[in-house]
C-alpha positions in Angstrom: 34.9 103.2 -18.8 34.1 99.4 -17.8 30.2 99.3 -16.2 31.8 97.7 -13.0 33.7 101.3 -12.5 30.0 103.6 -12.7 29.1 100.6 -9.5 32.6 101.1 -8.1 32.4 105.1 -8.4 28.8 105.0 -7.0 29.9 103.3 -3.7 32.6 105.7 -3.0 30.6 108.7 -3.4 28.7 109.2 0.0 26.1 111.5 -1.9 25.8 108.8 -4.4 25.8 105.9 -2.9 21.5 105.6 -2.5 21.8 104.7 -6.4 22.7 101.1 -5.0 18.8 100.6 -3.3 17.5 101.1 -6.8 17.1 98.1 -8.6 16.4 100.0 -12.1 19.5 101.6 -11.9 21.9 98.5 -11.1 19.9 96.7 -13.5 20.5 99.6 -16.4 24.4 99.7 -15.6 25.2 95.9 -15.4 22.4 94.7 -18.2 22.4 97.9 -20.9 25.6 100.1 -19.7 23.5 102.7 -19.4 25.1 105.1 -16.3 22.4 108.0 -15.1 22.9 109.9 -12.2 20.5 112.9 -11.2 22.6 113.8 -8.2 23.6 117.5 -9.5 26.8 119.0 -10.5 28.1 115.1 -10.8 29.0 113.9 -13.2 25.6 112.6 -15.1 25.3 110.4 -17.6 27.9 107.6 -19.5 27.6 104.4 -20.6 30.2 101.4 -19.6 31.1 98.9 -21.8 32.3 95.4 -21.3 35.7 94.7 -22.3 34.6 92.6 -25.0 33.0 95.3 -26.8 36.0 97.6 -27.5 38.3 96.1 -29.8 34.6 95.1 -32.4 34.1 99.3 -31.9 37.3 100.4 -33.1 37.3 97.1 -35.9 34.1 98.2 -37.8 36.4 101.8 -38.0 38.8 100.2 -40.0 41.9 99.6 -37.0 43.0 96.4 -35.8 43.8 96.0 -32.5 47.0 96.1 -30.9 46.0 96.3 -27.1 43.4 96.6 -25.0 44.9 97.9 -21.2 43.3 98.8 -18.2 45.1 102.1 -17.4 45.2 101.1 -13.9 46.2 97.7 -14.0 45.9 96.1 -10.8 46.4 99.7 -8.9 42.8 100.9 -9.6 41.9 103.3 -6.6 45.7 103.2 -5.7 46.6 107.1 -6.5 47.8 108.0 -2.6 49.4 105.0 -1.8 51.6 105.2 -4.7 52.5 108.6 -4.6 53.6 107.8 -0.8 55.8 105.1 -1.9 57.3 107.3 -4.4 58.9 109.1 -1.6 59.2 106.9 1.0 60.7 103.7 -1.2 61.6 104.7 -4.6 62.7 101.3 -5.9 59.3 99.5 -4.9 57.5 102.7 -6.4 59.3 101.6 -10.0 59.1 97.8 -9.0 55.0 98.5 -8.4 55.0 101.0 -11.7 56.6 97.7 -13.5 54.0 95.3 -12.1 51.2 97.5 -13.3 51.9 97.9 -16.1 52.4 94.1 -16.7 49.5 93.4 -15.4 47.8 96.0 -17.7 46.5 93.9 -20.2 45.0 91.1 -18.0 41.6 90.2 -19.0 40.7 88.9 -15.6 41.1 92.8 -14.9 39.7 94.6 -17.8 36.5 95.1 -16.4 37.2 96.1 -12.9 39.5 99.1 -14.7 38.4 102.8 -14.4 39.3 103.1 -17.9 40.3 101.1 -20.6 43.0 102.3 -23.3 43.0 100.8 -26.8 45.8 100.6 -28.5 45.2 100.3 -32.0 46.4 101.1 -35.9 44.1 102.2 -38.7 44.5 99.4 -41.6 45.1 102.8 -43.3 48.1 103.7 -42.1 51.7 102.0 -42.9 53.3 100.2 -39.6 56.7 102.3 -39.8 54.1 105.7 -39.4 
């Protein structure tokens, strides 16, 4: 998870949301990653990376990258407003399932994502596998 989505997730959640008038605790997600919530039966502790981070992770494990995606693309928070328009207009459901997944891989996004999927292949392992 991106450290803009443990801010994003903290303002939606009502319970949550006296994190923000903390200066320690935006200053631990946006400078170290580091998520830590004491509010109980939440989820508690994470860190968020930056986008830039990934791909070096998975590199120093022996894969090269082959994508890095925000699963969202540009529909983050966008769950009931596409399932709507899966029943109401079916063709601008796939035309909007189209557009995010084009816009997937847009860095300019990759760190307003709720998650981020790499995609990438063990030096390991042949390309036809």
């Amino acid at each position: 998870m991106p450290r803009y989505a443990f801010l994003r997730r903290t303002l939606e959640v009502p319970d949550e949301r006296h994190h923000l008038a903390q200066p320690e605790f935006i200053d631990r997600v946006l400078n170290e990653g580091v998520f830590i919530n004491d509010v109980p039966g939440r989820f508690t502790d994470g860190y968020g990376v930056l986008p830039g981070e990934v791909s070096p992770f998975f590199e120093q494990h022996g894969f090269a990258a082959l994508a890095l995606l925000s699963a969202e693309g540009i529909a983050v928070n966008s769950q009931e407003s596409l399932s709507e328009l899966s029943t109401t207009d079916p063709t601008a459901y796939q035309a909007a399932l189209v557009m995010i997944m084009q816009t997937a891989g847009d860095p300019s996004i990759l760190g307003m994502a709720n998650h981020l999927l790499y995609v990438g292949r063990h030096e390991g392992v042949p390309a036809d596998k």
